[in-house]
N, C-alpha and C positions, 0 to 999 in steps of 0.2 A: 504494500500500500504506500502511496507515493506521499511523502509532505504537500502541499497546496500552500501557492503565495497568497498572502494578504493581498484585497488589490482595495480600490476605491471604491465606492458605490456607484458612481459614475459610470466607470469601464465595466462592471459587471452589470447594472441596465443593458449597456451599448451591445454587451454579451449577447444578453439573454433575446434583444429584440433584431439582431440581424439575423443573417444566414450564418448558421443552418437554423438556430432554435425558431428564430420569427415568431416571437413573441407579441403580443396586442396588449396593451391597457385597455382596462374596462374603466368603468365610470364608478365603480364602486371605490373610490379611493375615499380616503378618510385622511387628512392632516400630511403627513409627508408617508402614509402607505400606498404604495402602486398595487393594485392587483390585477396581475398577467396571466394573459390564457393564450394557448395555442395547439392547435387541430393537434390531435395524437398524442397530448404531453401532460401534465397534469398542472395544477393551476399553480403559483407563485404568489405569495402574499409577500408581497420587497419590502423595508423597510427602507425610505430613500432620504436620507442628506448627504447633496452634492460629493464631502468632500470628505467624508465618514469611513474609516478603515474598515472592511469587512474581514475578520478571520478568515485565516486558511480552512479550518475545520467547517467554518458556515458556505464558502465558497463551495467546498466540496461534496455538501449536504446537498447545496442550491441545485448544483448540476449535474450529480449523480442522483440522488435520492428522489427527488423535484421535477428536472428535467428527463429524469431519465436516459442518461449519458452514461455511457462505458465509461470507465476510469481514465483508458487512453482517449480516446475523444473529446472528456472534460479537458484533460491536461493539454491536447493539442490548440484548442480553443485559447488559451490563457498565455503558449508562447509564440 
């Protein structure tokens, strides 16, 4: 099992919403929560300020557990 960098809240949105994940905001946000959906993947409740470190461990939760991403697939996304 791999270590996972910390990234920013930022770069992990930017993640979650291009290709491949294609991610969508819903309208159900509340304060600074984004909640994401996309076709085949399971929903994403993000917790978003701009400039907010995100753990390695929550990074790796978000995009394996969340997304649905192989371990390698998560990690190729991230370098």
């Amino acid at each position: 099992m791999r270590k996972f960098p910390s990234i920013k809240a930022e770069r992990m949105l930017r993640i979650l919403m291009n290709n491949p994940l294609n991610y969508l905001k819903r309208n159900k946000n509340r304060g600074s929560h984004h909640y994401l959906v996309a076709p085949g993947r399971g929903p994403i409740l993000f917790h978003f300020h701009k400039n907010a470190e995100i753990n390695g461990r929550i990074v790796r939760e978000i995009l394996i557990e969340k997304a649905g991403l192989t371990e390698e697939e998560a990690w190729k996304l991230l370098h």
